[in-house]
VOZAMI-497517 format. One record per residue (C-alpha): residue number from 1; residue in one letter; x, y, z. Coordinates in Angstrom, 1 decimal, m for minus. Layout:
N
> NUM A X Y Z
...
end
This chain:
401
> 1 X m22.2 45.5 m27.5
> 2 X m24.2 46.5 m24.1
> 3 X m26.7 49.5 m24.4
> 4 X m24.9 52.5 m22.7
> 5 X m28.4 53.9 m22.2
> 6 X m29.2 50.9 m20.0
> 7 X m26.0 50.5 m17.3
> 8 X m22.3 52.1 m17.1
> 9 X m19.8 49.4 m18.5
> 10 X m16.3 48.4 m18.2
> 11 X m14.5 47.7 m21.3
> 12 X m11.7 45.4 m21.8
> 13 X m8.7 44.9 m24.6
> 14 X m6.3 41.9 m25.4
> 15 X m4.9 40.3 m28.4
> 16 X m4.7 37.1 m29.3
> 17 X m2.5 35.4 m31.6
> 18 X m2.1 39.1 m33.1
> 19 X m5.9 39.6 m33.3
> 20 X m8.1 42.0 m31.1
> 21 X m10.6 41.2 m28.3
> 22 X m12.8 42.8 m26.6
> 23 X m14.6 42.4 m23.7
> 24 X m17.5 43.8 m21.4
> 25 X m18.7 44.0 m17.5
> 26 X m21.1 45.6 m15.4
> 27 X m17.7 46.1 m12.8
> 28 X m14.0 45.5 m13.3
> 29 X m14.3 42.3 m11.6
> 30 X m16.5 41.0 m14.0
> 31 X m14.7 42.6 m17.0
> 32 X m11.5 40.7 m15.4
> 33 X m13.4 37.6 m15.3
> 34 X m14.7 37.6 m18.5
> 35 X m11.2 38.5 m20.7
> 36 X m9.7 35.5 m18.7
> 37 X m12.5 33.0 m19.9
> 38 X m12.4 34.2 m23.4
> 39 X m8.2 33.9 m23.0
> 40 X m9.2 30.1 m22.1
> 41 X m11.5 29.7 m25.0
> 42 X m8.9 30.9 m27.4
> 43 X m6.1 28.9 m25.5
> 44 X m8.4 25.7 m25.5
> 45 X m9.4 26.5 m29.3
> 46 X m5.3 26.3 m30.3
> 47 X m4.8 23.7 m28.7
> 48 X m7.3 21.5 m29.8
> 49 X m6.2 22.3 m33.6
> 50 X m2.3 22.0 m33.1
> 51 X m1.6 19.9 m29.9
> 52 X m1.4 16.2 m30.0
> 53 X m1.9 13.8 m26.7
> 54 X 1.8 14.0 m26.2
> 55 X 1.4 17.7 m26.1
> 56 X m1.7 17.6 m23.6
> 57 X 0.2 15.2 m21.3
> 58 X 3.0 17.4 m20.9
> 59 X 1.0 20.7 m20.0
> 60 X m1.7 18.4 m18.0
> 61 X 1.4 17.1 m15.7
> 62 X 3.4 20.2 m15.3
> 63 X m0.2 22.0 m14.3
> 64 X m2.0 19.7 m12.2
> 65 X 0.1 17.1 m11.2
> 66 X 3.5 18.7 m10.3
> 67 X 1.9 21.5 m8.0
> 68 X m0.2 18.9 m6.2
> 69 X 0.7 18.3 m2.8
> 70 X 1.2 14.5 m3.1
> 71 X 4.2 11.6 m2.9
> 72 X 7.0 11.9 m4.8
> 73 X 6.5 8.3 m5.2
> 74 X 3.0 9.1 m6.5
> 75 X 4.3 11.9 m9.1
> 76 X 6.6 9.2 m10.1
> 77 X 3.8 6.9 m10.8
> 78 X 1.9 9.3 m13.1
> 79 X 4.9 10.1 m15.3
> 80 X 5.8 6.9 m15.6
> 81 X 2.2 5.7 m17.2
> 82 X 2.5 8.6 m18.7
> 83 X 5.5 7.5 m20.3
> 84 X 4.8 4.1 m20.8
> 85 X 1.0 3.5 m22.0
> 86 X m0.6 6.5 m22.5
> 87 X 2.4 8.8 m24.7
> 88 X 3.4 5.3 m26.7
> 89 X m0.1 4.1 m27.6
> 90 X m1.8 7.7 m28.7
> 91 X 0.8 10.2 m28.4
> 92 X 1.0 11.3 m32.0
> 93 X m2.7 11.3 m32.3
> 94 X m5.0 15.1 m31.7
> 95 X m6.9 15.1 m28.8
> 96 X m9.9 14.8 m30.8
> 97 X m8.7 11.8 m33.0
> 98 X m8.9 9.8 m29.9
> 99 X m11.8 7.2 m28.8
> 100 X m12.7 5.4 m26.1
> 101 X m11.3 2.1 m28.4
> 102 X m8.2 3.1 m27.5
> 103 X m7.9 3.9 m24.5
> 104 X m9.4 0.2 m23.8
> 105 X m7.1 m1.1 m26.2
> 106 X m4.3 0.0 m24.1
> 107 X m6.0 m1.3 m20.6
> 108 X m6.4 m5.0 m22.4
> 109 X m2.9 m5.2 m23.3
> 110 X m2.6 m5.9 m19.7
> 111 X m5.4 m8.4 m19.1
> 112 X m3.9 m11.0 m16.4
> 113 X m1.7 m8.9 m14.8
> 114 X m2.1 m7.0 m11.2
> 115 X m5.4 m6.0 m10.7
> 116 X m4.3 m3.0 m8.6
> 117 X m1.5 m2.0 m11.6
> 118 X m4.2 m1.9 m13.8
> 119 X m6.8 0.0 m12.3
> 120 X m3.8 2.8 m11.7
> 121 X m3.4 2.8 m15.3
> 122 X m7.5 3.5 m15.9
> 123 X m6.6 5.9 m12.5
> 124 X m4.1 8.2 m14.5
> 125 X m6.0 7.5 m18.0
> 126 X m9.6 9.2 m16.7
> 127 X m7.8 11.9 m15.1
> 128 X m5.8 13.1 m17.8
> 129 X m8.8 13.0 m20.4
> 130 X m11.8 14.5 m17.9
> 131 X m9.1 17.3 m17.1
> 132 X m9.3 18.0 m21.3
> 133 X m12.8 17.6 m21.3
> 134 X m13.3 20.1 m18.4
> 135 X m11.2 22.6 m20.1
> 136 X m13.3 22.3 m23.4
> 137 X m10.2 20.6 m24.9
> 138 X m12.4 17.7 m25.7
> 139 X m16.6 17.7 m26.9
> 140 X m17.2 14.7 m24.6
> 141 X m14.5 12.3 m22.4
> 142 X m13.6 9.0 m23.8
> 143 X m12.3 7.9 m21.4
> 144 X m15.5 7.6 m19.3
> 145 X m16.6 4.4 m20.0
> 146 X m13.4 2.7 m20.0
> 147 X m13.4 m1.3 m18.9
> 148 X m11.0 m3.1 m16.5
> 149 X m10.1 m6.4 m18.4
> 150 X m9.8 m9.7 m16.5
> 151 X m7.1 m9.5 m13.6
> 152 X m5.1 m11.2 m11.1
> 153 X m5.5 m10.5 m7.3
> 154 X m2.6 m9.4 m6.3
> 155 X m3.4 m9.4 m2.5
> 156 X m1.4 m9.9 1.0
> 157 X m1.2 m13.3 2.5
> 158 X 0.0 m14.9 5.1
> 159 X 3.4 m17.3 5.3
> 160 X 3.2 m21.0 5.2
> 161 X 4.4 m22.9 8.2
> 162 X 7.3 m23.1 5.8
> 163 X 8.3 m19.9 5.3
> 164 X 7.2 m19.0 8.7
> 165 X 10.0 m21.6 10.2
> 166 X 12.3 m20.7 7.4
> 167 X 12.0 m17.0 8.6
> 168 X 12.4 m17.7 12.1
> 169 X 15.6 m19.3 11.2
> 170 X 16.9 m16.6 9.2
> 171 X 16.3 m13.7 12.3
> 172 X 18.0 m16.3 14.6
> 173 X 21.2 m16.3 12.2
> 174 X 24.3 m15.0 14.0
> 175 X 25.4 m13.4 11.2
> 176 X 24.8 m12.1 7.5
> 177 X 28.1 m12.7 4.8
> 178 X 30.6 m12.9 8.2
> 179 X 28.3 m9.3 9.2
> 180 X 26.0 m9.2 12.3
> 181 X 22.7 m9.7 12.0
> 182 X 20.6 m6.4 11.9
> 183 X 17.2 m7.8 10.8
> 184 X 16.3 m10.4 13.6
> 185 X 14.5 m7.9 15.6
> 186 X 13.2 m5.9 13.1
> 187 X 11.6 m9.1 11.4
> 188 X 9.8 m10.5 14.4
> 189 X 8.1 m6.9 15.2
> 190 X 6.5 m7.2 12.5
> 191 X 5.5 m10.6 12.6
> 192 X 4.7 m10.8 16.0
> 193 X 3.7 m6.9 16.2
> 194 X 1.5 m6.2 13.1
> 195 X 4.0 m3.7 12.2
> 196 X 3.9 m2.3 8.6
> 197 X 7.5 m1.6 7.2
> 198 X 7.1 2.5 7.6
> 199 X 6.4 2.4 11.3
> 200 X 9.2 0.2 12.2
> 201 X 11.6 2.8 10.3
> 202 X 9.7 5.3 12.3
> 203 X 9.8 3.5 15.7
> 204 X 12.0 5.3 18.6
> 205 X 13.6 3.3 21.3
> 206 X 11.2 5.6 23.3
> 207 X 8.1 4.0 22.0
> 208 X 9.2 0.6 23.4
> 209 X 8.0 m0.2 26.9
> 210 X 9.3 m3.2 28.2
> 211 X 8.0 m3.2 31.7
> 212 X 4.6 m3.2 30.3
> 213 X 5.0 m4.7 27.3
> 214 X 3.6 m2.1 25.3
> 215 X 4.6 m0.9 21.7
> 216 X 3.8 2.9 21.3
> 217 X 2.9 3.2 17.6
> 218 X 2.8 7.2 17.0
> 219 X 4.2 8.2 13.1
> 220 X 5.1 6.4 10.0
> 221 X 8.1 7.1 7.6
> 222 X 6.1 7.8 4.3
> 223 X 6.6 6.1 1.1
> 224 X 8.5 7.9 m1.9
> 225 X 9.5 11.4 0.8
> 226 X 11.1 9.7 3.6
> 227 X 9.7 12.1 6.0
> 228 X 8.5 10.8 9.4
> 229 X 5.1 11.8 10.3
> 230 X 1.9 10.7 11.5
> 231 X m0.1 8.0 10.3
> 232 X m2.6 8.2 7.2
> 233 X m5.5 7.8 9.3
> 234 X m5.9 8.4 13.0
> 235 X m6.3 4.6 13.2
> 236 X m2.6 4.3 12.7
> 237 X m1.9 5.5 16.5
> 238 X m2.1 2.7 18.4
> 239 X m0.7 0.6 21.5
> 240 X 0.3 m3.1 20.5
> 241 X 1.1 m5.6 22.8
> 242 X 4.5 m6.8 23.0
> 243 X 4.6 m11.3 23.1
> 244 X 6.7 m12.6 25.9
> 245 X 8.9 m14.5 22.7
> 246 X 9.7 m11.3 21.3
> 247 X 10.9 m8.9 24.6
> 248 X 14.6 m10.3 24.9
> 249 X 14.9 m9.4 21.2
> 250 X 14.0 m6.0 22.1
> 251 X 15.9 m5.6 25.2
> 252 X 19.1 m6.3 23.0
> 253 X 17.8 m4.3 20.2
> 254 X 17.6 m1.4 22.7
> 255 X 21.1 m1.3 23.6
> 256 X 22.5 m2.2 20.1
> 257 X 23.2 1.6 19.6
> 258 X 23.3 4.9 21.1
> 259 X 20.7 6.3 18.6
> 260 X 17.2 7.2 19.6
> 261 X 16.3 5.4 16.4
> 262 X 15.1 1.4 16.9
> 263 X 16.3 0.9 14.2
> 264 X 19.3 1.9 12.7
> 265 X 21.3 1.8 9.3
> 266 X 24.8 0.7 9.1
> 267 X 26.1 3.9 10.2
> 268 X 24.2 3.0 13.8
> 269 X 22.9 6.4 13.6
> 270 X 20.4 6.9 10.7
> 271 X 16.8 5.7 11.0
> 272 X 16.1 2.8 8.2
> 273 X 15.3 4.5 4.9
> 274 X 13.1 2.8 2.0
> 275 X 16.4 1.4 0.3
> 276 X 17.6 0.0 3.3
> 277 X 14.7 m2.0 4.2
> 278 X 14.7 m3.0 0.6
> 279 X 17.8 m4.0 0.7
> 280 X 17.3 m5.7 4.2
> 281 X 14.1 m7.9 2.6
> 282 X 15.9 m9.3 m0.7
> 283 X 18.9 m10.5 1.7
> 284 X 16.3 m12.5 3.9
> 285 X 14.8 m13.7 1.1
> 286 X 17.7 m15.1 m0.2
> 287 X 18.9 m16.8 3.0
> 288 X 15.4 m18.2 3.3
> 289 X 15.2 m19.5 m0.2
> 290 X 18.2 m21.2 0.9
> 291 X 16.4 m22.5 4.2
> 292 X 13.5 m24.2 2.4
> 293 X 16.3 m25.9 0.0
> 294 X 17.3 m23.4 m2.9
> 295 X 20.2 m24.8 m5.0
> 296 X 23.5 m22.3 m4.7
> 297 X 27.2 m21.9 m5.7
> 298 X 29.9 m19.7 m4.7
> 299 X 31.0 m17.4 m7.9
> 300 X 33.7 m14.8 m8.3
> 301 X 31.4 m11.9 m9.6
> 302 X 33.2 m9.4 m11.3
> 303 X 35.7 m6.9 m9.6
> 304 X 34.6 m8.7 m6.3
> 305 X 37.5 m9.8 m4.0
> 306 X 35.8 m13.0 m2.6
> 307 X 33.5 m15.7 m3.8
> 308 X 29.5 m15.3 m3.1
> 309 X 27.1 m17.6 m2.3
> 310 X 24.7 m17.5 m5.4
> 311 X 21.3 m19.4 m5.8
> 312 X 21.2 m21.0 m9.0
> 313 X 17.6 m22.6 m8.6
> 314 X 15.2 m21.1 m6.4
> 315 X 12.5 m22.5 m4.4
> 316 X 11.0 m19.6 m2.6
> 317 X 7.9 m18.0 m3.7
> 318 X 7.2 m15.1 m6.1
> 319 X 4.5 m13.8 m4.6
> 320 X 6.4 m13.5 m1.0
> 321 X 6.1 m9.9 0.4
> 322 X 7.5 m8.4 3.4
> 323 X 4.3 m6.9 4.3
> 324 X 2.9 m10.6 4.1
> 325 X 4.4 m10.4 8.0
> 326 X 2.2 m8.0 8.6
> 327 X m0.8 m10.4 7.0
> 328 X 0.3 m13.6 9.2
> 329 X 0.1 m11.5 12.7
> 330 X m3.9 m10.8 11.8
> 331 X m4.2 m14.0 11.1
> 332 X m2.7 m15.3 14.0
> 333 X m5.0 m12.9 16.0
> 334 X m8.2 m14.7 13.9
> 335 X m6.7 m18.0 15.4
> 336 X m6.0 m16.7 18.6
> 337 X m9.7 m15.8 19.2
> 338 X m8.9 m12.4 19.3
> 339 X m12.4 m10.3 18.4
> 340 X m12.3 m8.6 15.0
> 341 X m13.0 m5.4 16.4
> 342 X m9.8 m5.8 19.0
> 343 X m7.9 m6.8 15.5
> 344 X m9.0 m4.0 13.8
> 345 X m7.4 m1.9 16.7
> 346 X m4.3 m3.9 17.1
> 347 X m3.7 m4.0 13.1
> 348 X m4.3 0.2 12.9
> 349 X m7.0 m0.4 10.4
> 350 X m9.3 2.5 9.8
> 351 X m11.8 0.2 7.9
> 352 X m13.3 m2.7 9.9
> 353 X m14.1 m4.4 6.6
> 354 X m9.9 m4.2 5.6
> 355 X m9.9 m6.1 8.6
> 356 X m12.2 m8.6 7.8
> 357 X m11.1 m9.4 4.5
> 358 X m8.2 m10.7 6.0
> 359 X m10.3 m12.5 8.9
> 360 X m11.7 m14.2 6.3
> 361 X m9.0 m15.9 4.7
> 362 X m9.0 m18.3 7.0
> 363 X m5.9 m20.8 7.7
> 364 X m5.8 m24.4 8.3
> 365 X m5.2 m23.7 12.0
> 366 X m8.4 m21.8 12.1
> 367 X m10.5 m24.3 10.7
> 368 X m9.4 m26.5 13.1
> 369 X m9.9 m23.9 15.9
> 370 X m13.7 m24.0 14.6
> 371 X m13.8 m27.9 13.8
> 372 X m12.7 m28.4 17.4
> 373 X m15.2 m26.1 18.9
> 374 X m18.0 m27.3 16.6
> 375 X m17.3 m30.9 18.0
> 376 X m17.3 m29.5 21.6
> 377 X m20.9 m28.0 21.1
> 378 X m22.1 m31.2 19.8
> 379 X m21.1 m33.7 22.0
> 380 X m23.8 m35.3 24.2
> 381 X m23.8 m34.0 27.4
> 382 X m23.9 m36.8 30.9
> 383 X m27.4 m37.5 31.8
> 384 X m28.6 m35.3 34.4
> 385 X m29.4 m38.1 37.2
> 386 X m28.3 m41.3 37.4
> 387 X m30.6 m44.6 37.2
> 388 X m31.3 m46.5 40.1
> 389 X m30.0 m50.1 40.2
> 390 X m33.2 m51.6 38.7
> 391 X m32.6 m49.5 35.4
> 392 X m35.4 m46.8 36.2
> 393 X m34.5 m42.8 37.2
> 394 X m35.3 m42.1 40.7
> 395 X m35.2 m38.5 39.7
> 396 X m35.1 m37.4 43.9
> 397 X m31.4 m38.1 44.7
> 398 X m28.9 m35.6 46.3
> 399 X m26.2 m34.5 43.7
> 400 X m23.9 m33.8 46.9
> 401 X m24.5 m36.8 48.4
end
């Protein structure tokens, strides 16, 4: 108890599970400040006796990740590792039962897979235990030292001459299932554009100018909200150049609809949401399996009023990934010559080295490029006079003569 002799004090009350506190400060402000922390102590004290992981994760989402201004998308992603790994594997254990064994145990149950679904796990893992540590929950974080196991890259590429000419074919097509053909355009942008899947959805009829061939690139729609906005980074805003190949597409695409939107749902009016450019991708992908030589047969499905056409044996890759479009057009700028720092510019990078990890991949094309010019630079060049008739350089005649 502080000397009254010494300083005035302020003197705070509060029970506690039915028990009586008490605090001090100099001020009320410090008073305040203290009966909170002691509040936190005792909270963090109960907790850690009674409250299992399961318990933890369900006050550690609802407090700091729910309120936090971030993706729906991304609040998805943490309750459903939550869900998944973390509530399944220790849920029924206390806080302090748990080690940093297993916590690894449940990262090397996915040794192999995606490097990048991994590390999210570890993401979600060390942020749910350093929040416990850091509100005394815990005497030390487990979860520290945790190891990624062995995984798969998981990376972008670019198409294969096959899948290239088996997508060209599918955005020719007239139409789709006896429907016309929405995805032509939209497919080349981003092939020949460097377009990523958000910014088409986002693109206004505005944005395109034909006379100059220029592509405005100004907002984004963003993943898991839907809302249009501006890009992640300032890099994102950016002029493209439109290819000659590509502007009749656009000029049609342009008068398709009355809405301001590019690109338009079914209902011609509404810009392209995630489903529908979901929806959009698996179709291609289906006609393009078929392309490259996919084996099919028309079934009656269910409550269906017609026959569909229904691949039985597929030959189109796995790995295939609409924003692999978006991977071929930097590659085609790597064999176009274009400089990586005009690429980084073109592609909306804000990272030069994103830029060159993808430069750096290098296609057969551009190892021919380089073969070609290597053989160029080596060549032996013509001598630089011409012998006289009896064999020996005369070294003094006129090259314009």
């Amino acid at each position: 108890m502080p000397n009254k002799e010494k300083y005035p004090y302020i003197r705070k009350y509060f029970t506690f599970d039915g028990q009586a506190y008490e605090v001090y400060g100099k001020t009320e402000e410090e008073a305040v400040a203290k009966k909170l922390r002691r509040l936190q102590e005792l909270e963090a004290g109960r907790m850690d006796s009674s409250k299992t992981v399961r318990d933890w994760a369900e006050v550690w989402y609802r407090e700091y990740i729910q309120p936090r201004k971030i993706t729906a998308k991304s609040k998805k992603m943490y309750r459903g590792i939550l869900d998944r790994e973390i509530i399944p594997a220790v849920g029924k254990l206390k806080l302090r039962q748990v080690t940093e064994l297993h916590l690894q145990r449940i990262l090397n149950r996915h040794a192999g897979q995606s490097s990048s679904g991994v590390e999210k796990i570890r993401m979600v893992i060390k942020a749910m235990f350093k929040r416990a540590y850091l509100s005394r929950l815990l005497p030390f974080d487990p979860s520290e030292g945790l190891l990624l196991p062995e995984t798969t890259e998981n990376g972008h590429r670019s198409l294969t001459e096959a899948e290239r000419a088996a997508l060209l074919a599918v955005a020719s097509y007239p139409t789709f299932d006896g429907k016309a053909n929405r995805s032509g355009c939209w497919l080349l942008l981003m092939l020949r554009c460097g377009l990523r899947p958000g910014e088409t959805a986002a693109l206004k009829k505005a944005d395109v100018d034909l006379p100059v061939r220029t592509l405005h690139v100004r907002a984004a729609r963003e993943s898991g909200s839907g809302r249009v906005k501006g890009p992640k980074t300032a890099a994102g805003v950016r002029d493209v150049p439109i290819p000659e190949d590509l502007a009749p597409w656009l000029e049609r695409q342009l008068q398709a609809d009355p809405s301001p939107w590019l690109f338009t749902q079914k209902d011609k009016k509404s810009p392209l949401s995630e489903t529908s450019m979901r929806r959009r991708w698996e179709t291609v992908k289906k006609y393009m399996d078929i392309e490259l030589g996919a084996k099919t047969e028309r079934v009656k499905l269910p409550g269906a009023r017609r026959h569909s056409l229904v691949i039985t044996e597929s030959v189109l890759a796995e790995d295939l990934d609409l924003y692999d479009l978006r991977h071929t057009y930097c590659t085609d700028l790597e064999v176009a010559g274009v400089p990586i720092n005009v690429a980084k510019e073109l592609m909306g990078h804000a990272d030069i080295a994103t830029t060159a990890n993808i430069y750096t991949h290098a296609s057969t094309a551009a190892v021919d490029q380089a073969r070609a010019l290597l053989n160029a630079a080596a060549a032996p060049k013509p001598p630089a006079v011409s012998p006289d008739p009896t064999g020996s350089p005369t070294g003094n005649e006129d090259p314009s003569s």
